[in-house]
C-alpha positions in Angstrom: 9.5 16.9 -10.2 10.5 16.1 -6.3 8.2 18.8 -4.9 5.4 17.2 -7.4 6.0 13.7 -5.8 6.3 15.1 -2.3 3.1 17.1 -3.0 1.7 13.7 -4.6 2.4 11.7 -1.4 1.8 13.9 1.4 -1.6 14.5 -0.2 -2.2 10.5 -0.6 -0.5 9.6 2.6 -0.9 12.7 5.1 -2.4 12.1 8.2 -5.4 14.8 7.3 -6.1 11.4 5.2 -6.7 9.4 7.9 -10.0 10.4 8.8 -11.5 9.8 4.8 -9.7 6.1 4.1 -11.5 4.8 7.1 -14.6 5.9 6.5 -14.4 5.0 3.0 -13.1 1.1 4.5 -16.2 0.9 6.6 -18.7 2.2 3.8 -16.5 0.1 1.0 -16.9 -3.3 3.3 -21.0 -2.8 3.8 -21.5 -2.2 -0.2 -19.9 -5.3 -1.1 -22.2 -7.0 1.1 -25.1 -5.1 -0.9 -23.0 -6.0 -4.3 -22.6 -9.5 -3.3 -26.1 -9.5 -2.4 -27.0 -8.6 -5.3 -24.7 -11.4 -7.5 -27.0 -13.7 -5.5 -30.0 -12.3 -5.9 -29.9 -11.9 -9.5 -29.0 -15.9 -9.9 -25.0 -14.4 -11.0 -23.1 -16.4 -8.9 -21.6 -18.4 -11.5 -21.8 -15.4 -14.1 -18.3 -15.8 -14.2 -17.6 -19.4 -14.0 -13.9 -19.7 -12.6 -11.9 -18.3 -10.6 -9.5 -16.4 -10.6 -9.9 -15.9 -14.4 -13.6 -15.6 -15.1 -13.6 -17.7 -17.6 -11.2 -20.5 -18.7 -10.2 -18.2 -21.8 -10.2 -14.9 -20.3 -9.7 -12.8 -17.1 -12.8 -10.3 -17.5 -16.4 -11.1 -18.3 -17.3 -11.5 -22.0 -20.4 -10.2 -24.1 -21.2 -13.9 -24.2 -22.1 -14.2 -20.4 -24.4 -11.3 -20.7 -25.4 -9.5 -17.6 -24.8 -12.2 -15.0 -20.9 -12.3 -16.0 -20.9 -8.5 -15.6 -22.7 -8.3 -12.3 -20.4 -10.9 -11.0 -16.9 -9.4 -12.8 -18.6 -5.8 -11.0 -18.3 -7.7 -7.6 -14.9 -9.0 -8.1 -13.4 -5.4 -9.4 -14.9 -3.7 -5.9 -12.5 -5.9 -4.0 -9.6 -4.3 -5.9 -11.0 -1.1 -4.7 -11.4 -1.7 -1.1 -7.7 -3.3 -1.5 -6.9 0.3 -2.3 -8.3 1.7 0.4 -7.0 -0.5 2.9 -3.3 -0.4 1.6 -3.9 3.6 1.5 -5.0 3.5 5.0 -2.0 1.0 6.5 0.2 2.9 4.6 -0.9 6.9 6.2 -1.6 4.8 9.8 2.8 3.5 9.4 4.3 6.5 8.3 2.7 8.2 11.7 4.0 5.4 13.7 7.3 4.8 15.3 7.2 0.9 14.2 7.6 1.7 10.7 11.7 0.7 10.5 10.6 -2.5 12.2 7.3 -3.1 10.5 8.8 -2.6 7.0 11.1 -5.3 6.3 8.3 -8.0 7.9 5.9 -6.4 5.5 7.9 -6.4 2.5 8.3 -10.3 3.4 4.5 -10.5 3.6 3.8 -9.5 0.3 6.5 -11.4 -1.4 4.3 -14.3 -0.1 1.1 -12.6 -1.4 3.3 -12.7 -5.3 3.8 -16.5 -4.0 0.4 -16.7 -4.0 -0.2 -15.2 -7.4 2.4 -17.4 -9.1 0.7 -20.5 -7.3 -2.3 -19.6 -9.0 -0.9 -19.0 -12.3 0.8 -22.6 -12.2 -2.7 -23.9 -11.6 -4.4 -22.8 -14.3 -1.1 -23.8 -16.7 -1.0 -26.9 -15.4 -3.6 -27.8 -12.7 -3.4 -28.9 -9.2 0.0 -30.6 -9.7 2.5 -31.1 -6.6 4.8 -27.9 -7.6 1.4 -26.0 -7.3 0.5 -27.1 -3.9 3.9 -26.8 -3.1 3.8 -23.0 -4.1 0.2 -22.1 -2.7 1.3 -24.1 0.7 4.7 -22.0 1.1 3.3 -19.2 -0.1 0.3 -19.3 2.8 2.9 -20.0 5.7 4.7 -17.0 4.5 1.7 -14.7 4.7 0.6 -16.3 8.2 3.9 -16.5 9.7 5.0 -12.7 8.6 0.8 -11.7 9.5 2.1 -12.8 13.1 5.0 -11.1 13.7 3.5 -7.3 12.5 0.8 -7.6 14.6 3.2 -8.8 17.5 5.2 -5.8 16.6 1.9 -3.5 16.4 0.9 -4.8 20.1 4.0 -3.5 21.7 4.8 -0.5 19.6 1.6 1.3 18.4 -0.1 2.9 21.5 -2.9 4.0 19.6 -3.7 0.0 18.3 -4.1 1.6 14.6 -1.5 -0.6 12.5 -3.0 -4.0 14.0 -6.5 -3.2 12.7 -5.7 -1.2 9.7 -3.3 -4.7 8.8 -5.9 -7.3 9.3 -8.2 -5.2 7.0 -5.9 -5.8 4.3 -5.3 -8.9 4.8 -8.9 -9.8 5.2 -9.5 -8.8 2.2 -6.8 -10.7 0.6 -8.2 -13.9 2.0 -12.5 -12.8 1.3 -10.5 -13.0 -2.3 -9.6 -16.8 -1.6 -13.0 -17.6 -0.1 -14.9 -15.9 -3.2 -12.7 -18.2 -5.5 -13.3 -21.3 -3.7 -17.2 -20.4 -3.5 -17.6 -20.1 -7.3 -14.9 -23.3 -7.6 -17.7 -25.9 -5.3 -20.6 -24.5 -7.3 -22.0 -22.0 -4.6 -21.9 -24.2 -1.8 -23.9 -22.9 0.5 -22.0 -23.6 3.7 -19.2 -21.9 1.9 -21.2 -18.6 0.5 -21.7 -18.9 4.8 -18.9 -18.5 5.1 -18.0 -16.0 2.8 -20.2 -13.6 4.5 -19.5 -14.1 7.9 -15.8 -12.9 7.2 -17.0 -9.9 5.8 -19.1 -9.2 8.9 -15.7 -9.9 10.5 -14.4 -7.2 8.3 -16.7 -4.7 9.0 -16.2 -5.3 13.0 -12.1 -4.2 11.9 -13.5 -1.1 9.7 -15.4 -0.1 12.8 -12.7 -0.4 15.1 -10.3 1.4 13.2 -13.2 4.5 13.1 -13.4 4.2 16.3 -9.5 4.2 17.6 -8.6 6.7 14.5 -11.1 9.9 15.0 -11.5 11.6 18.3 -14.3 11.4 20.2 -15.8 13.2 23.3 -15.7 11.0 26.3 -19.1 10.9 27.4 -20.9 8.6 31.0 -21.8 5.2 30.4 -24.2 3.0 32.5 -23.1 0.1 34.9 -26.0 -1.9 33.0 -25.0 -0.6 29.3 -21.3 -1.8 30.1 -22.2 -4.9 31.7 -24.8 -6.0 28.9 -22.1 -4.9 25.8 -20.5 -7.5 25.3 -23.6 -10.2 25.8 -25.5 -8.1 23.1 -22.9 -8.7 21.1 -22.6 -12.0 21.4 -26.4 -12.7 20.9 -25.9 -10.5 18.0 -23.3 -12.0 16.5 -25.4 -15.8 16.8 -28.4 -14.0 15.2 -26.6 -12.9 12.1 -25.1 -16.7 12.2 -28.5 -17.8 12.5 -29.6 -15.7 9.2 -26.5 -17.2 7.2 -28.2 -20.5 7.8 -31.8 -19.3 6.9 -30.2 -18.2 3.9 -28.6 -21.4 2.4 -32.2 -23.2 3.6 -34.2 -20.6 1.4 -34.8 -20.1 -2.6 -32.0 -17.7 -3.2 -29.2 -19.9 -4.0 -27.2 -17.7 -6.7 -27.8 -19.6 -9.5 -30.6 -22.2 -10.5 -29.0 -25.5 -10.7 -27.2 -24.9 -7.3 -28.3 -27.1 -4.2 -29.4 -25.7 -0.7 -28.7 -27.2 2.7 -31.1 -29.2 3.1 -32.5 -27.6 6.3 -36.4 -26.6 7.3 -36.9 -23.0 6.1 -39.3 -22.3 8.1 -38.3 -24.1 11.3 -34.5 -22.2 11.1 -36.8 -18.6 10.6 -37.8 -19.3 14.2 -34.4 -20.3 15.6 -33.2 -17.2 13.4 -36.3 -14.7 15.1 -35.2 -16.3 18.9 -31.5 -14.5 19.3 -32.9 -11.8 17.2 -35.3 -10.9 19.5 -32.9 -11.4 22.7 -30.6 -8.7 21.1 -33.5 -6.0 20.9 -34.5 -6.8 24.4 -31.2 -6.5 25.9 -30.3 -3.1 23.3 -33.5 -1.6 25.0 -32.1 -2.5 27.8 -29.1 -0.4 27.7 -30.5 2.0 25.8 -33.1 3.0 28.7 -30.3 2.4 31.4 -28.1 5.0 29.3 -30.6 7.6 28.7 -31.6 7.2 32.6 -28.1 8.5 33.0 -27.5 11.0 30.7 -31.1 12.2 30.2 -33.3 11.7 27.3 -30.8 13.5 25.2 -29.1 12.4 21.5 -26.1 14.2 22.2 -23.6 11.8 23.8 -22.1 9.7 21.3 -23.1 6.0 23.5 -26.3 7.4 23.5 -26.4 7.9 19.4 -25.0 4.8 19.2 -27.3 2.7 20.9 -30.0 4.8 20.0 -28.7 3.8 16.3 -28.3 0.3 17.1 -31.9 0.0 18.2 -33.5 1.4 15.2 -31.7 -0.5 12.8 -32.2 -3.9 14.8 -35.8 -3.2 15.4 -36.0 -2.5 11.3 -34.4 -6.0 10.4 -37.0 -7.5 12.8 -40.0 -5.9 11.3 -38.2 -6.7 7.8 -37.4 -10.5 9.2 -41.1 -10.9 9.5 -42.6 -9.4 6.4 -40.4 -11.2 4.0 -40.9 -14.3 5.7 -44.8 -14.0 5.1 -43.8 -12.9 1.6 -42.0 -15.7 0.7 -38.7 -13.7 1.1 -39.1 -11.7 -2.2 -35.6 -10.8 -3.7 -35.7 -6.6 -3.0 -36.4 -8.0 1.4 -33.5 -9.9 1.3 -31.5 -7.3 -0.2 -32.0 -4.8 2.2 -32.4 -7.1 5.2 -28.3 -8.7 3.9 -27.7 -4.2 4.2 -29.3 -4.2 7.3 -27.5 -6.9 8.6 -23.9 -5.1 7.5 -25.5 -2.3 9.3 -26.0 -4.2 12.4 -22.5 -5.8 12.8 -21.2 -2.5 12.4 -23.4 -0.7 15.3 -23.1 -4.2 17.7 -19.4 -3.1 17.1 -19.7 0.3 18.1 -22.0 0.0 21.1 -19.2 -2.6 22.6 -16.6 0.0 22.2 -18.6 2.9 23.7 -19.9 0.7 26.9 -16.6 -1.1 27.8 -15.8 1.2 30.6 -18.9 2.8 33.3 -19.0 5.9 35.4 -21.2 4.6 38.0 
């Protein structure tokens, strides 16, 4: 029975694991973009009514709320899943670190507020929003913040590869999406609040990507002066065109549900001031892309030159994508892939500032 359980757990938590769980955290975060893309574009965002039950009788979707309340549970269940996956990938990136003695007890405290949490939730929906309830939920989120700290002060001056930092925040990202999702379905789809809600997971994907990038080895390979020196404006302009789309999409038709309001803002004017940083980032990603391959030859071997050479296909899609739906009256299947697109993107704006930090001449 011990060499099954050893067997068990070096297979789950060996380092030759590594490589998989944070893959499968950067694939896992871009799906439920696509998933939660889908709950909107299928009018499901209330399909399950409440949060964090679904309904005010039961936890899971019922045959009574048809396919919207199973579209919706579907979204909530992937969270569980990339919960997994993140907690599988802190746990393989501790056990290989020398902080784990330190890092446990802090993290044991962390998730005792995380149960906090639950049980503030359960006195809510036994007896509301009373003072014992904010008192639970407010402890509760000081505990998490407070221990959330001190393990990632600990990570900063003990883990030399900056793995356990990332690979923390994941998890606790997730944890907090969790929050956000609730409140979104508890104001009725507020728009500014779905915003939000998918602007942390574009924060999400930027950790996934780091962790990639710090976790697998990779051949050091010439970058640019001009690639470097224009990586982290691209990302920045990158970052204010996705913005920008958050804002087109609580302007336009796609609300998640019928009866919910949108902003209020000009569709039409906000697709311009969406298109302007848009098209800033593919001028200054051709940019780099031609100073790089100036440098290194037109070859797609390097890994900055994949990368940008990545970067630019898949920004210069979501333009051409950006425009037709926009004359199409942003049909439902244009959006989809344009919200994919856009997980896509945050990903690659990530990479390409990684790769051109650091220049050869």
């Amino acid at each position: 029975m011990k060499l099954f359980f050893t067997r068990v757990s070096s297979g789950l938590f060996g380092k030759a694991r590594l490589r998989l769980y944070v893959w499968l955290s950067l694939v896992t975060q871009i799906l439920i973009v696509v998933t939660g893309g889908l709950v909107r574009l299928t009018g499901s965002g209330l399909g399950c009514p409440t949060w964090p039950k679904c309904t005010d009788e039961s936890l899971v979707s019922t045959s009574e709320m048809g396919i919207h309340g199973i579209i919706e549970f579907g979204n909530r269940l992937l969270a569980f899943v990339l919960l997994i996956i993140a907690l599988l990938t802190f746990i393989v990136v501790v056990r290989a670190s020398e902080a784990l003695r330190v890092i446990l007890p802090r993290l044991i405290a962390f998730f005792a507020g995380v149960f906090v949490f639950i049980a503030g939730l359960i006195l809510n929906n036994v007896q509301g929003l009373t003072p014992l309830t904010l008192f639970v939920l407010g402890l509760s989120a000081l505990m998490m913040l407070g221990f959330a700290v001190v393990i990632l002060a600990i990570a900063k001056s003990r883990d030399p590869k900056g793995l356990i930092a990332p690979a923390f925040l994941l998890g606790a990202g997730i944890i907090l999406q969790a929050v956000i999702g609730g409140v979104t379905v508890l104001t009725g789809l507020n728009s500014w609040i779905v915003g939000l809600h998918f602007m942390v997971s574009m924060a999400l994907i930027a950790t996934a990507s780091l962790l990639v990038w710090r976790a697998l080895p990779k051949p050091a390979g010439p970058v640019s002066a001009v690639n470097s020196l224009l990586a982290w404006p691209t990302f920045l302009v990158g970052i204010v065109a996705i913005s920008f789309g958050v804002v087109v999409t609580g302007a336009g038709p796609h609300a998640g549900d019928a009866a919910t309001p949108r902003n209020g803002l000009d569709l039409e004017v906000w697709q311009h001031f969406h298109s302007y940083p848009g098209y800033l980032m593919l001028l200054l990603i051709s940019v780099q892309l031609v100073s790089q391959l100036q440098l290194t030859g037109a070859s797609a071997r390097p890994l900055e030159n994949r990368v940008l050479l990545l970067l630019f296909a898949t920004a210069s899609a979501q333009a051409m994508i950006g425009v037709v739906q926009s004359r199409l009256g942003v049909p439902e299947l244009l959006v989809g892939v344009h919200m994919l697109g856009a997980a896509c993107l945050a990903s690659l704006l990530s990479f390409q500032l990684f790769s051109g930090r650091s220049f050869t001449r």
